[in-house]
Backbone as ProteinMPNN parsed JSONL, in Angstrom:
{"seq_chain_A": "XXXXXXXXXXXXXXXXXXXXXXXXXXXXXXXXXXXXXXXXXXXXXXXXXXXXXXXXXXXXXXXXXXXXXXXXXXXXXXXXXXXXXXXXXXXXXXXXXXXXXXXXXXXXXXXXXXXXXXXXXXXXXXXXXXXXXXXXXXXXXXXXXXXXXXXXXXXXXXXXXXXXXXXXXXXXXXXXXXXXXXXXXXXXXXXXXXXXXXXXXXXXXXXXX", "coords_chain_A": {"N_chain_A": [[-6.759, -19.866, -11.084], [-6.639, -16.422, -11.9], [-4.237, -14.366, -10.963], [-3.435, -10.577, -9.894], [-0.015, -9.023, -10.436], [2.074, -9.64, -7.647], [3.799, -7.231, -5.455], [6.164, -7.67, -2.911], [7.204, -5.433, -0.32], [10.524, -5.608, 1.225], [12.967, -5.486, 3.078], [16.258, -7.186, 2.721], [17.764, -7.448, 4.749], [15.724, -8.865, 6.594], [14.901, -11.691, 6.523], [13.274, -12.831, 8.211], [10.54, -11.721, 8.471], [10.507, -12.512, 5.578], [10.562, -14.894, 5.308], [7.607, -15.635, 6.964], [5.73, -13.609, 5.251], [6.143, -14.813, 2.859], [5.611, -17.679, 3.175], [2.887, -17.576, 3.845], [1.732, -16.87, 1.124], [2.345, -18.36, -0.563], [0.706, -20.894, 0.811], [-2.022, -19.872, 0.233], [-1.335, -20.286, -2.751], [-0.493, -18.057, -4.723], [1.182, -16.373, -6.599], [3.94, -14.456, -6.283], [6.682, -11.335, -5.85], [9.441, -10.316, -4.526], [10.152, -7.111, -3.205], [12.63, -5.204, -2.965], [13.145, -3.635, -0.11], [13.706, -0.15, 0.427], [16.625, 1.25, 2.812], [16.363, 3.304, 5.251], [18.227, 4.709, 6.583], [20.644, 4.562, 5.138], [20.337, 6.086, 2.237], [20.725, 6.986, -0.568], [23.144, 10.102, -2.454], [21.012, 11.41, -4.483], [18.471, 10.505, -3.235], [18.49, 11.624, -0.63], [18.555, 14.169, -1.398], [15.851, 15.111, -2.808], [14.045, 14.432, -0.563], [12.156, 16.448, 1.145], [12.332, 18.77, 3.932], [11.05, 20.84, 5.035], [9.033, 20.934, 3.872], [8.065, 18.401, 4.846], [7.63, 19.043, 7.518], [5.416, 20.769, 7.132], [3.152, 19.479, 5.917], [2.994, 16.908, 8.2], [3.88, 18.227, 10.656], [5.98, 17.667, 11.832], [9.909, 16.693, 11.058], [11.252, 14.13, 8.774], [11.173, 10.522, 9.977], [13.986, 8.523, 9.696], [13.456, 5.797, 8.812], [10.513, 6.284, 8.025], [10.935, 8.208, 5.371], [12.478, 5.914, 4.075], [10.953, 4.221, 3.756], [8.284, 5.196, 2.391], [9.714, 5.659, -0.284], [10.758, 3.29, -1.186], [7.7, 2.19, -1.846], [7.409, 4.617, -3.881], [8.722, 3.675, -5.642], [8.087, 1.372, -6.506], [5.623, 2.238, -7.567], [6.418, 3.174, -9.532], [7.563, 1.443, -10.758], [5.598, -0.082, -11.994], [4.675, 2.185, -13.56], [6.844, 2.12, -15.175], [6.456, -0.676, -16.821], [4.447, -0.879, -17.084], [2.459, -2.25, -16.103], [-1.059, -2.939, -15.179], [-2.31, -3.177, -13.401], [-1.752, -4.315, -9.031], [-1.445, -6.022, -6.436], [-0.111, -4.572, -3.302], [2.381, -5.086, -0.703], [3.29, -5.232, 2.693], [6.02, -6.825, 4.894], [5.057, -8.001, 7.212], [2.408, -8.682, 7.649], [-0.751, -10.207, 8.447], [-2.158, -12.413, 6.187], [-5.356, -13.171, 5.149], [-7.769, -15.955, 4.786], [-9.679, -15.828, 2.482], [-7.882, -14.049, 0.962], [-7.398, -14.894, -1.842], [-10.275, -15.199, -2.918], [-11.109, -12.349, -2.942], [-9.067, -11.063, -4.389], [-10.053, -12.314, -6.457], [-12.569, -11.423, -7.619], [-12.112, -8.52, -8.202], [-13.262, -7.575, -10.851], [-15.906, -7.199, -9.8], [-15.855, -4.667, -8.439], [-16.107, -1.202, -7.71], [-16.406, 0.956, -10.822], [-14.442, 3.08, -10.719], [-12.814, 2.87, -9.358], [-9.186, 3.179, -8.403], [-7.41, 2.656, -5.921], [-7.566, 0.241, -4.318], [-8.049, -0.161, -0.407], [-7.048, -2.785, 1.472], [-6.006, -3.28, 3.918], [-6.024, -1.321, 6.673], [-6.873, 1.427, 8.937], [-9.398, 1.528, 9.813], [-10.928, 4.064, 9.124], [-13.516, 6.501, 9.086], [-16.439, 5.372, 7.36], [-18.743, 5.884, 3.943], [-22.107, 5.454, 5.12], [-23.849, 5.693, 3.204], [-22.829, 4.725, 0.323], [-21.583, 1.694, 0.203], [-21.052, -1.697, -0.943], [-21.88, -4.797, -0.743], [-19.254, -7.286, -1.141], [-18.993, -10.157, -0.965], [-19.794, -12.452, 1.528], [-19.252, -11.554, 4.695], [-17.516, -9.777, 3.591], [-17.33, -5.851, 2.373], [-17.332, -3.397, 0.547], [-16.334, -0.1, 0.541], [-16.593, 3.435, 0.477], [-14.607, 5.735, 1.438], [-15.016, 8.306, 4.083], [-13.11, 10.221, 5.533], [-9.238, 10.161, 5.913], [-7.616, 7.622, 4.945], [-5.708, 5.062, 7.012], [-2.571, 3.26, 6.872], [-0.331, 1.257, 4.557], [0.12, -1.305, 4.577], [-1.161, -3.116, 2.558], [-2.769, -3.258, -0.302], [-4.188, -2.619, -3.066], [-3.371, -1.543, -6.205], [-4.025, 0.938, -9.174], [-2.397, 1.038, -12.419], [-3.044, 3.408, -13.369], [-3.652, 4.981, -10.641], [-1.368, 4.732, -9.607], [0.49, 6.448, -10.942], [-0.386, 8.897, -10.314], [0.173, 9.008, -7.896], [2.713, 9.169, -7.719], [3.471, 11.503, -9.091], [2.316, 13.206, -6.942], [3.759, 12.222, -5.247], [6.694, 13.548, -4.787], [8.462, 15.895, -3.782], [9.641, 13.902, -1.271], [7.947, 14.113, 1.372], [6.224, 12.956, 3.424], [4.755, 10.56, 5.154], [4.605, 6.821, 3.326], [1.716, 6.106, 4.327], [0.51, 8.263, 4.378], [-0.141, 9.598, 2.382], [-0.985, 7.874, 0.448], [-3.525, 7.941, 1.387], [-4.527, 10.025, 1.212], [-7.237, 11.745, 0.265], [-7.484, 14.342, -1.217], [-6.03, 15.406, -2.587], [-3.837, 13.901, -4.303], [-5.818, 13.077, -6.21], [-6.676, 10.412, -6.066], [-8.76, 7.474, -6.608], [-10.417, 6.195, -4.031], [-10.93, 3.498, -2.273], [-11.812, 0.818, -0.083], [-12.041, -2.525, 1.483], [-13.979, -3.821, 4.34], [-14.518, -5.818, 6.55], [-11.706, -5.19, 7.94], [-8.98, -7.357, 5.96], [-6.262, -7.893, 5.767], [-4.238, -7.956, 8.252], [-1.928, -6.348, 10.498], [1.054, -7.531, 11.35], [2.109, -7.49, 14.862], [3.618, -8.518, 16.088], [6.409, -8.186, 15.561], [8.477, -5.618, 15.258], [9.626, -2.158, 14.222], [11.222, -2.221, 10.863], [12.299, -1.109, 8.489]], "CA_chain_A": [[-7.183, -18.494, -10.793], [-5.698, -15.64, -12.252], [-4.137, -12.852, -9.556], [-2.35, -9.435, -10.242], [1.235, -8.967, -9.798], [2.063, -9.129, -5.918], [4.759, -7.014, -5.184], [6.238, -7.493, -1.078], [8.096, -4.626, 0.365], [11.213, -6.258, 2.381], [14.464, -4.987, 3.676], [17.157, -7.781, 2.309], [17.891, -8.355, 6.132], [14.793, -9.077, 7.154], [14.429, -13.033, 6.608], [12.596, -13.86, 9.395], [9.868, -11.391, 7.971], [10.185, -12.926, 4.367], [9.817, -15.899, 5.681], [6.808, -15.012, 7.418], [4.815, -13.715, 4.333], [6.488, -15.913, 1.912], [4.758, -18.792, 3.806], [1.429, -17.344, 3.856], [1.221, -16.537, -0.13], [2.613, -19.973, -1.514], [0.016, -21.48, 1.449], [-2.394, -19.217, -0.638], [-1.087, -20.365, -3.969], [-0.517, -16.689, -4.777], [2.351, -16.112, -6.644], [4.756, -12.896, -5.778], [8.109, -11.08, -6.255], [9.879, -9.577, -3.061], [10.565, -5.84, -3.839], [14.256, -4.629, -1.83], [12.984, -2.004, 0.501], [14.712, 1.276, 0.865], [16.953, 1.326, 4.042], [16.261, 4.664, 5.168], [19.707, 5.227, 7.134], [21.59, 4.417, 3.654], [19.602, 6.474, 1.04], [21.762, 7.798, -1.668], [22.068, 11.584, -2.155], [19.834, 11.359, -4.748], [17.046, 10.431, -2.465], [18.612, 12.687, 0.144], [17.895, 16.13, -2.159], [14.603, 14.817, -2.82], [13.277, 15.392, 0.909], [11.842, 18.139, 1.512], [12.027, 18.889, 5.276], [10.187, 22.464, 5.487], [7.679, 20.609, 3.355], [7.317, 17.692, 5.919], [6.869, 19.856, 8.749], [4.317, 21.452, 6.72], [2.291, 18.527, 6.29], [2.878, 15.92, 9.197], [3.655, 18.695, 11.342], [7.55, 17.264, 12.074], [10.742, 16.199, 10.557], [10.095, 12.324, 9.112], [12.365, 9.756, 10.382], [14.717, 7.8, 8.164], [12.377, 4.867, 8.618], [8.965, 6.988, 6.885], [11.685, 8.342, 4.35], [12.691, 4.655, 3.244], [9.259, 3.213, 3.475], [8.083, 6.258, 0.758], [10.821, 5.588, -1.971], [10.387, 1.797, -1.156], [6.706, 2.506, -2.459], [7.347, 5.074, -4.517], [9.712, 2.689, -6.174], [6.957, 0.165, -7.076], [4.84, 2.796, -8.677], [7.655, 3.559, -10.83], [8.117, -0.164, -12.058], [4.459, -0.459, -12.477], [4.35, 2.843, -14.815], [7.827, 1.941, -16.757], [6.335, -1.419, -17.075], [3.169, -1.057, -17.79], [1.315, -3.124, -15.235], [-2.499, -2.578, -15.142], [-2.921, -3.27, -11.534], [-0.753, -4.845, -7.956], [-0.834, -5.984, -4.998], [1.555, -3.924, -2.998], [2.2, -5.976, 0.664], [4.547, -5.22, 3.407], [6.053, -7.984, 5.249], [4.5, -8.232, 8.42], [0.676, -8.809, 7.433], [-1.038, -11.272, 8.019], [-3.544, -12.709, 5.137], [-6.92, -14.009, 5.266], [-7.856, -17.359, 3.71], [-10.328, -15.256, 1.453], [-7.578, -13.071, -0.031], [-7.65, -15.524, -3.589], [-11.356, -14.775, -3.835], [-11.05, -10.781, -3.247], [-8.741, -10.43, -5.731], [-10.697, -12.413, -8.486], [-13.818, -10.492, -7.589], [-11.717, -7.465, -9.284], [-14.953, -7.109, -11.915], [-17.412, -6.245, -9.391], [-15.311, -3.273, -7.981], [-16.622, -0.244, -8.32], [-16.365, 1.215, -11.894], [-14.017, 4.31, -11.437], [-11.457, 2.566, -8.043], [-7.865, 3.248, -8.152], [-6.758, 2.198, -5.018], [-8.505, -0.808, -2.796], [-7.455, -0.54, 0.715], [-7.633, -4.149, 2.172], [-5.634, -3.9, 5.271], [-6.722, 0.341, 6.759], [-7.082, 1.877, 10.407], [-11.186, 1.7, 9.87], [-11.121, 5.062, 9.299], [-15.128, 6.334, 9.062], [-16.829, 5.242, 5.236], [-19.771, 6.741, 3.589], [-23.261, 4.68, 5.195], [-24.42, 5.204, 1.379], [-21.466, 4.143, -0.745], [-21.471, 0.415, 0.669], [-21.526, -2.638, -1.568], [-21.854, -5.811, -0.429], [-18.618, -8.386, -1.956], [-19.243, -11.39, -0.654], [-19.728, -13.274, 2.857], [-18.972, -10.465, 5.477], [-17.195, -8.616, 2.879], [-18.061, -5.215, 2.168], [-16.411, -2.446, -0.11], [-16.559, 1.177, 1.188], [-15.885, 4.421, 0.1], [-14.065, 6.621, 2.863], [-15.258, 10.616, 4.047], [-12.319, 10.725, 6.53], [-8.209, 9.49, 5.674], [-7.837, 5.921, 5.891], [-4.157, 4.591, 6.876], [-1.751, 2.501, 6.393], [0.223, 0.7, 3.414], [0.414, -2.817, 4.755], [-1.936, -4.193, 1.805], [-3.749, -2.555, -0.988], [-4.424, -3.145, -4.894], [-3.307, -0.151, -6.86], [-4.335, 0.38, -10.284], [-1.902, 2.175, -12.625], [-3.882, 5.165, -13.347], [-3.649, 5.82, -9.213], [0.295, 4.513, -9.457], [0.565, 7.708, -11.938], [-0.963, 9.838, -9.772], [0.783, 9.295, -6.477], [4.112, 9.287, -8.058], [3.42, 12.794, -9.319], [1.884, 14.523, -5.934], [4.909, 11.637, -3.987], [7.872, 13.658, -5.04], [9.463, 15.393, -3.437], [9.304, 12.899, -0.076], [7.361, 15.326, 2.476], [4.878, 12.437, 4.012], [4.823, 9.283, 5.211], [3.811, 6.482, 2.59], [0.622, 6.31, 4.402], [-0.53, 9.664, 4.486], [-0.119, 9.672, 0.541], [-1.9, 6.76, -0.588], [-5.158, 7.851, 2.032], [-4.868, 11.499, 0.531], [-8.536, 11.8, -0.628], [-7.96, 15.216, -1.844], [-5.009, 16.565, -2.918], [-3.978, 13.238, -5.526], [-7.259, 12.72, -7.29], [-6.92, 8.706, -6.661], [-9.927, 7.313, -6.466], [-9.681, 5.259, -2.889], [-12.098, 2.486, -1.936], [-11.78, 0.005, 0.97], [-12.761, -3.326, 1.82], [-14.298, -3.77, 5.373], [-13.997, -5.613, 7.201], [-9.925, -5.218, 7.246], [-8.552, -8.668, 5.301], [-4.755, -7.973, 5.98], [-4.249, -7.021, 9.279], [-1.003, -6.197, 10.44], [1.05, -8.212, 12.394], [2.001, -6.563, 15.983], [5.154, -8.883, 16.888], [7.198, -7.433, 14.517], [9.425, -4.448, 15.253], [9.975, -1.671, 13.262], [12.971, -2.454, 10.648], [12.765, -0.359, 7.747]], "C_chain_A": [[-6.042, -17.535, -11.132], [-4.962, -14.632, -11.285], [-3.208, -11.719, -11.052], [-0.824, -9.853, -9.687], [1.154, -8.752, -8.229], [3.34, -8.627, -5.667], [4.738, -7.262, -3.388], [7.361, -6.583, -0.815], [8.898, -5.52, 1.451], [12.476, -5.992, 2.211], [15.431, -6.693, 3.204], [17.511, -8.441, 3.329], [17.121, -8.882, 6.636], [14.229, -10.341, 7.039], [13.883, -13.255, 7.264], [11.337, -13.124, 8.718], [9.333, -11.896, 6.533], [10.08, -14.796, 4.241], [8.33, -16.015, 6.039], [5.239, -14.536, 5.968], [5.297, -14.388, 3.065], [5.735, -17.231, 2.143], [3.396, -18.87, 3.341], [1.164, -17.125, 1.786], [1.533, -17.833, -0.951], [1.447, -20.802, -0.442], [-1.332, -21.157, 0.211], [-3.035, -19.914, -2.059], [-1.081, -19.089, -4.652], [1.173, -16.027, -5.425], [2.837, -14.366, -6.311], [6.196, -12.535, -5.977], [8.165, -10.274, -4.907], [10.224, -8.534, -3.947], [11.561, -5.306, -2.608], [13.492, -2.997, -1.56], [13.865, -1.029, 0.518], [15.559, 1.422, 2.398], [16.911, 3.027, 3.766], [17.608, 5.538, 6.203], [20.942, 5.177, 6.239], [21.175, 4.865, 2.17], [21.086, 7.092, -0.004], [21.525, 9.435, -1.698], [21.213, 11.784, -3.07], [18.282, 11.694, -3.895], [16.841, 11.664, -1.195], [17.793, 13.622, -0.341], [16.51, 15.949, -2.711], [13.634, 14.647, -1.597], [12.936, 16.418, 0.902], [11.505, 18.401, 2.995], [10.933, 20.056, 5.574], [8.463, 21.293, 5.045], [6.896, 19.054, 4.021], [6.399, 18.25, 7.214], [5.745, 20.414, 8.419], [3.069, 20.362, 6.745], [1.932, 17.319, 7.112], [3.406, 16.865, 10.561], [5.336, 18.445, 12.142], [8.126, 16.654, 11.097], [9.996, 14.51, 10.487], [11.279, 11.662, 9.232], [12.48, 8.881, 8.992], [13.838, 6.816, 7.56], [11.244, 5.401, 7.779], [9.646, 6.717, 6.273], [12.086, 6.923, 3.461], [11.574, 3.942, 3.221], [8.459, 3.984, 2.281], [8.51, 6.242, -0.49], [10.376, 4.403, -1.775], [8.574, 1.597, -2.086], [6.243, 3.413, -3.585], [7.901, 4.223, -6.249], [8.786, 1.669, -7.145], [6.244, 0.887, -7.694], [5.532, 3.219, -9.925], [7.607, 2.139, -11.692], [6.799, -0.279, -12.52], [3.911, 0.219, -14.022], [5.615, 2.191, -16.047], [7.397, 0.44, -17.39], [4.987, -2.085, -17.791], [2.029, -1.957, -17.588], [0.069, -2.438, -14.642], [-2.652, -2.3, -13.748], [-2.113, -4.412, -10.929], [-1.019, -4.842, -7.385], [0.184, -5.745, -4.002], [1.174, -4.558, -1.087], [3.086, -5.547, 1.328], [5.056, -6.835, 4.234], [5.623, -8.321, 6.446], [2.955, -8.409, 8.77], [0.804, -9.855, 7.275], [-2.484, -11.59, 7.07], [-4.548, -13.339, 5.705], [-6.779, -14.929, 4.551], [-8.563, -16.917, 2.585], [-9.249, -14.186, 0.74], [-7.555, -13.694, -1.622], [-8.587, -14.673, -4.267], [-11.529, -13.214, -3.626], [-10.824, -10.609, -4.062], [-9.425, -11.124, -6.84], [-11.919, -11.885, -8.339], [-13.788, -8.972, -7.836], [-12.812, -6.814, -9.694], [-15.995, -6.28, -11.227], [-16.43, -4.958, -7.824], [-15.819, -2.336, -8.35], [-15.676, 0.181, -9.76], [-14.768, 2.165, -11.735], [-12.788, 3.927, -10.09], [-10.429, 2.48, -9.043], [-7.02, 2.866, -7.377], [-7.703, 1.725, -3.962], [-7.515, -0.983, -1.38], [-8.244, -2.221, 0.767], [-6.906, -4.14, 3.554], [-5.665, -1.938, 5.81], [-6.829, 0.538, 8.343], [-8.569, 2.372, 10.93], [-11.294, 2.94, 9.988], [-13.02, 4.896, 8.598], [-15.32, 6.308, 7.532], [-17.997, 5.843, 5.287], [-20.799, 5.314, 4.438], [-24.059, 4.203, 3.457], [-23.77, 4.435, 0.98], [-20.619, 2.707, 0.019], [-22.09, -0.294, 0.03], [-21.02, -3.963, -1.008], [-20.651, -6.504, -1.812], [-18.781, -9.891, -1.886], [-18.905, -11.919, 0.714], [-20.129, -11.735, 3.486], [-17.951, -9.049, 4.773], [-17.534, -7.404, 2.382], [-17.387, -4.102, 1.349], [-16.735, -0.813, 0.365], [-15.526, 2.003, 0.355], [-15.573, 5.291, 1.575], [-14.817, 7.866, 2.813], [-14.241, 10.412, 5.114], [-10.683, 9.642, 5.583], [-8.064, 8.275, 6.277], [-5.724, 5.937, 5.162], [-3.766, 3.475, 6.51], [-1.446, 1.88, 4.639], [0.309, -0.683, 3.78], [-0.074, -3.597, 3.988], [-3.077, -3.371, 0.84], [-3.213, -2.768, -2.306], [-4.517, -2.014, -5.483], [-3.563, -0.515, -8.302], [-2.916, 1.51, -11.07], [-1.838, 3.486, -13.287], [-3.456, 5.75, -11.906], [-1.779, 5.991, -9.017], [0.815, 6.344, -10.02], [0.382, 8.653, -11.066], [-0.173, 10.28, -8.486], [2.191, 9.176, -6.162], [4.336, 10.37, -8.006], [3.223, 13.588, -8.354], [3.706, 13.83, -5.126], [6.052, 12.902, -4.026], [7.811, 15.389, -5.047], [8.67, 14.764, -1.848], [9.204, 14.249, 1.035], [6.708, 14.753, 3.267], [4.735, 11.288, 4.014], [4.264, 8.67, 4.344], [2.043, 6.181, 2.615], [-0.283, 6.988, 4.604], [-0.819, 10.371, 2.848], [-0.877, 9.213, 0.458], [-3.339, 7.299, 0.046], [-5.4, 9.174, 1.49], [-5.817, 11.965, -0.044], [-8.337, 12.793, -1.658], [-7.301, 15.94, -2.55], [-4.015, 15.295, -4.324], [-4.628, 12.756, -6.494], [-7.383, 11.473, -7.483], [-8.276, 8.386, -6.173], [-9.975, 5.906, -5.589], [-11.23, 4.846, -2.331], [-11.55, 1.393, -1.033], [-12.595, -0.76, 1.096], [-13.156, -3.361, 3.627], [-15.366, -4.988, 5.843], [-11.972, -5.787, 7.496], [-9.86, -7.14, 7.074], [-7.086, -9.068, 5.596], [-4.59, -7.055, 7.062], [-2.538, -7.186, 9.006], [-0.158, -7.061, 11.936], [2.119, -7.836, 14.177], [3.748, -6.91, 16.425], [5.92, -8.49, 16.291], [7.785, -6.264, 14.756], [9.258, -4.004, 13.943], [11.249, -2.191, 12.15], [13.138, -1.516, 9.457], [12.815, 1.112, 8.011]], "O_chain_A": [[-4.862, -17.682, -10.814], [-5.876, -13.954, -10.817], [-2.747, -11.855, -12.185], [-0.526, -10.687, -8.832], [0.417, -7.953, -7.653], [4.205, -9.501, -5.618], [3.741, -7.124, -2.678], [8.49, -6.982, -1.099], [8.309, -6.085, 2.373], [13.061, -6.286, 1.169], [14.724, -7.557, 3.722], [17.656, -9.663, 3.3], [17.594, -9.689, 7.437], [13.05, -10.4, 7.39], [13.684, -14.463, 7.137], [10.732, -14.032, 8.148], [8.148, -11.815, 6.21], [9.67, -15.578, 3.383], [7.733, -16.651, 5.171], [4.131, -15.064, 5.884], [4.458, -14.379, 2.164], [5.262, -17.799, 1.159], [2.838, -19.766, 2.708], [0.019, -17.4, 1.428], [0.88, -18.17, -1.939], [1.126, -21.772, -1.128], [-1.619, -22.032, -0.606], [-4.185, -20.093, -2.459], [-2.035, -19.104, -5.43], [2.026, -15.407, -4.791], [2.113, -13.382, -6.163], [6.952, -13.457, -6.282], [7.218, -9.729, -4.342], [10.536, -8.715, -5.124], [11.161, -5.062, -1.47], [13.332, -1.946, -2.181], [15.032, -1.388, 0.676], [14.771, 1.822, 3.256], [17.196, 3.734, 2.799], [17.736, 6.749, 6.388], [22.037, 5.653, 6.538], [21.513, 4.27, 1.147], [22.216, 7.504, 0.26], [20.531, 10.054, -1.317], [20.307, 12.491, -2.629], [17.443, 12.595, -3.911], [15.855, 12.314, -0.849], [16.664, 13.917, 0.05], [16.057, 17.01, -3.138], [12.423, 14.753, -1.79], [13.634, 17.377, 0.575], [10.323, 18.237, 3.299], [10.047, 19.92, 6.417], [7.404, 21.056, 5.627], [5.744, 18.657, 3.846], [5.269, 18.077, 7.671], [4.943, 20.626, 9.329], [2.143, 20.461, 7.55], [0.877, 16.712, 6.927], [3.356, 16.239, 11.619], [5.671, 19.216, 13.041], [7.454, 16.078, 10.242], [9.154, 13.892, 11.139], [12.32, 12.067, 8.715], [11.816, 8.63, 7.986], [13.473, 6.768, 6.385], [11.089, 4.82, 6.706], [9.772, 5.52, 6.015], [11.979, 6.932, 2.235], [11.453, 2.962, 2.486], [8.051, 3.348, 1.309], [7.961, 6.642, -1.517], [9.268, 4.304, -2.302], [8.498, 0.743, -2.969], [5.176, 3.277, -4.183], [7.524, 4.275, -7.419], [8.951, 1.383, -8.331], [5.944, 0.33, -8.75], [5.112, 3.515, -11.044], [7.616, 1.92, -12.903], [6.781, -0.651, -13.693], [3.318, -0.269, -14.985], [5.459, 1.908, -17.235], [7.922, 0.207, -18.479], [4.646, -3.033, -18.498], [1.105, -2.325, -18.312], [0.124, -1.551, -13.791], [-3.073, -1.295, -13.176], [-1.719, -5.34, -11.636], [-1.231, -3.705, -6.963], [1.156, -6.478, -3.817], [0.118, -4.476, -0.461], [4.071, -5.33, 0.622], [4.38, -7.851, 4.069], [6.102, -9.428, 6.691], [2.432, -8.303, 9.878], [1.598, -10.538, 6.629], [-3.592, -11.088, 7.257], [-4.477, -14.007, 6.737], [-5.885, -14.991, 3.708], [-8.24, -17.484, 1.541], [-9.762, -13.431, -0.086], [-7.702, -12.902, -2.553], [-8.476, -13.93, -5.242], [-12.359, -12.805, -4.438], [-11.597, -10.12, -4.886], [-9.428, -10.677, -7.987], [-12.472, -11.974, -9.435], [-14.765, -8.225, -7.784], [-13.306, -5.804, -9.193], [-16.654, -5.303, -11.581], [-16.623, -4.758, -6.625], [-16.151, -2.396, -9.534], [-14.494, -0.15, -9.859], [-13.937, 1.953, -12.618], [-11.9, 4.76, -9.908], [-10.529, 1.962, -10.156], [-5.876, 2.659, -7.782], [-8.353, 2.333, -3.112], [-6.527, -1.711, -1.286], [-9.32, -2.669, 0.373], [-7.231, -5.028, 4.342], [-5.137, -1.266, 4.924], [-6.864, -0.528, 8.957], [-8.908, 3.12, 11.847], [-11.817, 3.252, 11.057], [-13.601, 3.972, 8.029], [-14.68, 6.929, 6.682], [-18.434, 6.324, 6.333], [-20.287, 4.196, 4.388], [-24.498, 3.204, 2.887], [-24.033, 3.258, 1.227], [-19.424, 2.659, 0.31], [-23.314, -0.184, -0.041], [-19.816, -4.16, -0.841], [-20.882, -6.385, -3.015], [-18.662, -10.645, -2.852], [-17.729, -11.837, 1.068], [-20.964, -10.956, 3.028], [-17.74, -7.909, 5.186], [-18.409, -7.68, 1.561], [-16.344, -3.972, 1.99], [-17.956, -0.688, 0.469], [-14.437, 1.753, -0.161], [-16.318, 5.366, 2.553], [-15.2, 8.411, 1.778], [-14.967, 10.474, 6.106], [-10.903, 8.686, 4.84], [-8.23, 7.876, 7.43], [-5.015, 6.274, 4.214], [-4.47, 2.689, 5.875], [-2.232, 2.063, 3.71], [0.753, -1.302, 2.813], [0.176, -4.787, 4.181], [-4.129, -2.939, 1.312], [-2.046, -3.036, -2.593], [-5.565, -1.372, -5.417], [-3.458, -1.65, -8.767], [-2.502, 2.515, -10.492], [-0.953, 4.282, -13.602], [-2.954, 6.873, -11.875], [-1.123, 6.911, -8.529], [1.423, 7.167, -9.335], [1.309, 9.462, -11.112], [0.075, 11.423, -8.102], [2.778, 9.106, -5.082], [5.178, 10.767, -7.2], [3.727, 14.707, -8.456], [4.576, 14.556, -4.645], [6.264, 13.24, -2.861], [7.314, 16.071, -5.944], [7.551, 15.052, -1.423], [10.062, 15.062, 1.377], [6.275, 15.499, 4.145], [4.56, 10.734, 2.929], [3.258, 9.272, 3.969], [1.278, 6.061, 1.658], [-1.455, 6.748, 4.896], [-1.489, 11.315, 2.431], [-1.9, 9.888, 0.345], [-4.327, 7.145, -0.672], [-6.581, 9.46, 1.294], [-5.54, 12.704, -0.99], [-8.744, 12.575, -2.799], [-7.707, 16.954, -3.117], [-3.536, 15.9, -5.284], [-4.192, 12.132, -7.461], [-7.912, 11.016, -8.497], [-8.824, 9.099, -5.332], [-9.711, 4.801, -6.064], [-12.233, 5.514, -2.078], [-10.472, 1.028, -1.502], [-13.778, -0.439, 0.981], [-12.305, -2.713, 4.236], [-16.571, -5.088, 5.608], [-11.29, -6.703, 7.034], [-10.447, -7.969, 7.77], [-6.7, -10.234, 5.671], [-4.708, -5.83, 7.024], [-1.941, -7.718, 8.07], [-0.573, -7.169, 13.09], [3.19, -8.424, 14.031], [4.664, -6.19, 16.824], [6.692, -8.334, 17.237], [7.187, -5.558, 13.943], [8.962, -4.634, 12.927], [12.282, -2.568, 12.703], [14.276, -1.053, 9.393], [13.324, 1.87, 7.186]]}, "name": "protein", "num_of_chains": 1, "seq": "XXXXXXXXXXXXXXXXXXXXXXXXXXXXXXXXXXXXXXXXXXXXXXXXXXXXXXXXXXXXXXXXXXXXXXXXXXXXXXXXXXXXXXXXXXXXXXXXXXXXXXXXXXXXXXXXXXXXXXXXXXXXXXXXXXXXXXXXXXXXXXXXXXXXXXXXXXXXXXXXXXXXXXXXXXXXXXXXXXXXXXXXXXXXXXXXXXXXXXXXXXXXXXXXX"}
């Protein structure tokens, strides 16, 4: 079985975490590359002068802690290698999810995705989907289009048409990485969700990046 690239977001210190989903994706058979998160208490000034504080407060309503800030470049980061590299489509993972035994056959059921997706949530905060715009994938699987912002980054299949897209609104860093990627309206990605969530997230885990 063929997969996409799997990138895993993981802090360098964080072995017990890359242990953790390193396990689960060779269990799998799922190959993957760890991607070196951003510590967000050691950014360069680069990344510094690329904040925009006025323009956080503007859209999350407060300053974003170092943690957002290095979880944003850490993701921003991966849409960058995807465009200079020229990868079609990824699995972008953090390290603290846990997989389903069906994530193989999700991703090779790719084909029957809707026509015009950019970005498949698989692991999301069930935000509300259309009743129409529901296609059956297989078993209890179901694909949904959202009418309300669906969260998180812990697990989703970007294509890089959407990579393109959410590079261009990302910058400068104003907004947590998961208030980007669910952005229905203001990056033009075209965001579709499986349901019921496939990659949850896993709880024991402390913050670390």
């Amino acid at each position: 079985m063929k997969f996409p690239p799997v990138f895993v977001v993981n802090l360098e210190t964080s072995t017990d975490r890359r242990k953790f989903i390193s396990d689960q994706l060779d269990k799998l058979g799922i190959p993957f590359e760890i991607f070196p998160a951003t510590n967000g208490r050691k950014l360069t000034k680069w990344e510094i002068s690329n904040y925009d504080s006025a323009g956080a407060i503007k859209s999350c309503g407060r300053e974003m802690t170092p943690g957002e800030i290095g979880c944003s470049y850490s993701h921003l980061y991966i849409y960058k290698k995807m465009l200079d590299e020229n990868i079609e489509q990824a699995l972008i993972l953090e390290d603290d999810v846990i997989l389903c035994d069906e994530l193989p056959e999700i991703l090779s059921r790719e084909p029957e995705f809707p026509e015009d997706w950019e970005l498949m949530f698989l692991s999301h905060n069930n935000a509300v989907s259309s009743v129409w715009d529901r296609k059956k994938l297989f078993g209890r699987y179901h694909i949904v289009k959202f009418v309300e912002h669906p969260c998180w980054t812990s697990g989703y299949i970007l294509k890089k048409s959407g990579a393109e897209k959410l590079f261009d609104y990302g910058f400068p860093i104003r907004m947590p990485a998961d208030l980007l990627t669910g952005d229905l309206y203001n990056t033009g990605v075209k965001i579709y969700g499986i349901k019921p969530v496939c990659i949850p997230q896993n709880k024991e885990f402390e913050e670390t990046i």
